[in-house]
N, C-alpha and C positions, 0 to 999 in steps of 0.2 A: 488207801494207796492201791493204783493197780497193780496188779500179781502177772509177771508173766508165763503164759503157759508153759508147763510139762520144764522151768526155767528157773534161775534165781527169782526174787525180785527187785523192782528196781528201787534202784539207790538214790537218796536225795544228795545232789552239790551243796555244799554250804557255802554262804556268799566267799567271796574271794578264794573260793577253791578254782584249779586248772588239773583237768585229770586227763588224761590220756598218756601218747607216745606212738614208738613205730615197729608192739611187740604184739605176737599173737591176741586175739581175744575175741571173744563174745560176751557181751556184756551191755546194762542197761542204768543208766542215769536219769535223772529226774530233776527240772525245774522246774519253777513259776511257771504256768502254762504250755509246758513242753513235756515229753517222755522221747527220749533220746533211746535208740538199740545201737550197736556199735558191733559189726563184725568183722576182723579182718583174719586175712591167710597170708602172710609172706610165702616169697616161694621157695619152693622144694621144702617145705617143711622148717626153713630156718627157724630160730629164736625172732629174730627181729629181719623186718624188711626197708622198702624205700617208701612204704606209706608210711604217712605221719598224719595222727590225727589227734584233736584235742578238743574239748569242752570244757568252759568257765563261767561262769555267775558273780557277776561282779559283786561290791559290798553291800548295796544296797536292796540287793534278791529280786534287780528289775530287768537287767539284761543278761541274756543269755549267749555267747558267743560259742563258735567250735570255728574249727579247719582242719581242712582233709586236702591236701599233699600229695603229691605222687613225687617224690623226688629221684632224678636221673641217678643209679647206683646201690648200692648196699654197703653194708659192712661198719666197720667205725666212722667212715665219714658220714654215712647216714646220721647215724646216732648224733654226731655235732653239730647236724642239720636239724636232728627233733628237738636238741637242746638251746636252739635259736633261737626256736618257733616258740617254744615254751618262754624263754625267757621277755620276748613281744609280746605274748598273749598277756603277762604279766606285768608288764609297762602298760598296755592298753588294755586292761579286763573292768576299768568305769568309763570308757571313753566309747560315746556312743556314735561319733562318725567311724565308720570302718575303713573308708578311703585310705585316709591315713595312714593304717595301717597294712594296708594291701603295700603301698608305698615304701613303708620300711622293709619290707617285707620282702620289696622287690632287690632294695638299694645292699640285702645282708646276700641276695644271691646273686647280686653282679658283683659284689666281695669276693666271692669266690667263683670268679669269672676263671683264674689260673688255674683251675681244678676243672672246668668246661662243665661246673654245676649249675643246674637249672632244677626246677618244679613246674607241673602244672599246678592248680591249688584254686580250690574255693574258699570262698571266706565269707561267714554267715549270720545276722546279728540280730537279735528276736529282741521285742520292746512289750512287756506285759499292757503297758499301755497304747491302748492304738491296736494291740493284739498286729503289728507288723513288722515283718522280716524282711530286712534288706540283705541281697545278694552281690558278691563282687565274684566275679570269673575272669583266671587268669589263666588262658588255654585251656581247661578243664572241663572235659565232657557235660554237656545240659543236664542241668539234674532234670528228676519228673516229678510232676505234684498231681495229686489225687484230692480236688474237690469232694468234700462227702457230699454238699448237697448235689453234683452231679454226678458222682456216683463211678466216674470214671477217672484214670491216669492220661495225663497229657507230659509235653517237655516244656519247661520252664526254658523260654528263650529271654535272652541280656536286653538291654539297652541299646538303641541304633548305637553308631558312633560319638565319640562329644561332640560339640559344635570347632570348627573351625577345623574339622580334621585332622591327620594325624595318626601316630600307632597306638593303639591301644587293645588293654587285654590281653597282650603275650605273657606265655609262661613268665614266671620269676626267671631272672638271670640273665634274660634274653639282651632286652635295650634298658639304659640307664632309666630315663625319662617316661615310658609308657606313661599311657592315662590307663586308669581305670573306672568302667563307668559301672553303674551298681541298679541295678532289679529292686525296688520296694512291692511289697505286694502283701495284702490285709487277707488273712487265716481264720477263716472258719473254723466251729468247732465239728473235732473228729479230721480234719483235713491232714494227710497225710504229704511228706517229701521224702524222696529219696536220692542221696547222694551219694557218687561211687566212681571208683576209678577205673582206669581203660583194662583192665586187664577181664572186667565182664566184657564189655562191647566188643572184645578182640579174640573171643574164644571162638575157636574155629571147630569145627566137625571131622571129620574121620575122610570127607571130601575136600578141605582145606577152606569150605566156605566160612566165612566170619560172621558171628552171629548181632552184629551190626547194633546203631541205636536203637532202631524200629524192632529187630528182634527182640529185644532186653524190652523195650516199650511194650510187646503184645506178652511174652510172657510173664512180668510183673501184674499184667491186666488179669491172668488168669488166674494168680493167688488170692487168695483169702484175705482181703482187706480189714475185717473184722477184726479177726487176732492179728495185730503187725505183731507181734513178740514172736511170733512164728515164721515171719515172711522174711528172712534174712537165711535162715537155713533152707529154708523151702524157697528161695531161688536159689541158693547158690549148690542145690540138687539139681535144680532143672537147669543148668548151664553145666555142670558137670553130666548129665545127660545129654546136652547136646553134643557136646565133646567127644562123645563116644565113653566115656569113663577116663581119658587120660587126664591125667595134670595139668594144671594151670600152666601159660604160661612167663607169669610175673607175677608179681603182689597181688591182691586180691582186696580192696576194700571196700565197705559200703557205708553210710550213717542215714538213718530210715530215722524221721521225727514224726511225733503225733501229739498234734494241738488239743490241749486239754480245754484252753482259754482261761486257765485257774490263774489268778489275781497275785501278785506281788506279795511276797508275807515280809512282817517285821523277824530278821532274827531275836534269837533270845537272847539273854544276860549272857550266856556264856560264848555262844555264837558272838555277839556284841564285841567282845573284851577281844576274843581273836581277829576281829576284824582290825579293830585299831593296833593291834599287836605286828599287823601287817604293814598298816597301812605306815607305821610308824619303824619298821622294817626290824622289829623286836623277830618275828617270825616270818619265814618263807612265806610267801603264797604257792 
């Protein structure tokens, strides 16, 4: 297992596990083919913010899902909003179109259209076979992906339009109907992505300039590729640098994956028995 530096280590999902939420943390997960870090800062120091973020492994130890959220707001309504999300992850944690789910997804935050909530959100689904990850973006900053065999960070851009035109892609909440169209793209090993909400790209300086995509794009380029277990603190220094030292100002998340390429595994006896334990709704997921 890899150890991360100067850090915990990370922790394996056991299939039909969903772990996250929208509360502090730094922390590192581990699936079939993936190592997961996970940092978020709500702001002003709160307990909990308007990011929501989550990772799940479905039963069969083959796919790995998360989503990272930015949702408009704080406080208890947030939290009703991360226990949505949770509960859809949990409806679809063996369902390997994600469309779908981007879909429900959208239809629970025009629900709560009388409350003028929205999300932006990505939604992200890894296939140990095929070693490929489909991406769905709904309003939500371009993540970036780092080729190891080219050695560098680029931005991970969407899908034209679907055919026949049309809205598609808007935050959650926004319009009923949206499409959403979805990124597949096949992971080398060691290839890094990283994903993160607006409140990197919108941190401004002591001049009030904004330190934009391309900013966050050059200086992720300059950290330490090698250790990613590192590169979560070690940007979110150098963005607090650029800032001049002030405070954020919003939630603050990021989720940094790194492709192991490691294989599917059978759970065990015991892992086994909780699976159907779930699946048979004996226990939570």
């Amino acid at each position: 297992m890899t150890q991360q530096t100067g850090a915990t280590p990370l922790r394996s999902l056991q299939c039909m596990e969903i772990w996250g939420g929208n509360r502090a943390v730094e922390r590192a997960v581990a699936t079939p083919g993936l190592e997961i870090w996970v940092f978020s800062r709500p702001h002003e120091r709160a307990e909990a913010g308007g990011d929501v973020y989550y990772a799940s492994l479905c039963g069969g130890g083959r796919i790995t899902r998360f989503i990272l959220a930015d949702v408009a707001g704080h406080g208890a309504t947030v939290a009703e909003v991360a226990n949505s999300l949770r509960d859809l992850m949990r409806k679809n944690i063996n369902r390997k179109d994600q469309v779908r789910l981007v879909q429900a997804l959208n239809r629970q935050f025009a629900a709560l259209a009388d409350a003028n909530r929205f999300a932006t959100a990505v939604v992200a689904t890894y296939l140990t076979r095929g070693d490929t990850l489909t991406v769905c973006n709904a309003g939500h900053p371009r993540p970036f992906w780092r080729r190891a065999d080219a050695g560098e960070w680029s931005v991970l851009d969407g899908d034209p339009q679907p055919a026949g035109g049309g809205v598609a892609d808007l935050p959650l909440g926004v319009v009923d109907d949206t499409a959403y169209t979805r990124r597949q793209i096949t992971l080398g090993r060691g290839d890094l992505l990283l994903f993160y909400t607006d409140a990197w790209t919108e941190a401004a300086n002591p001049a009030g300039e904004l330190l934009g995509e391309s900013g966050l794009l050059e200086l992720v380029g300059r950290l330490d590729a090698s250790d990613p277990a590192s590169l979560p603190a070690a940007l979110s220094a150098g963005v607090d640098a650029f800032r001049g030292g002030r405070p954020a100002d919003d939630d603050a998340t990021l989720i940094l994956l790194r492709h192991t390429a490691g294989a599917s595994r059978r759970p065990g006896l015991v892992e086994t028995l909780a699976v159907y334990a779930k699946l048979l709704g004996l226990k939570r997921v």
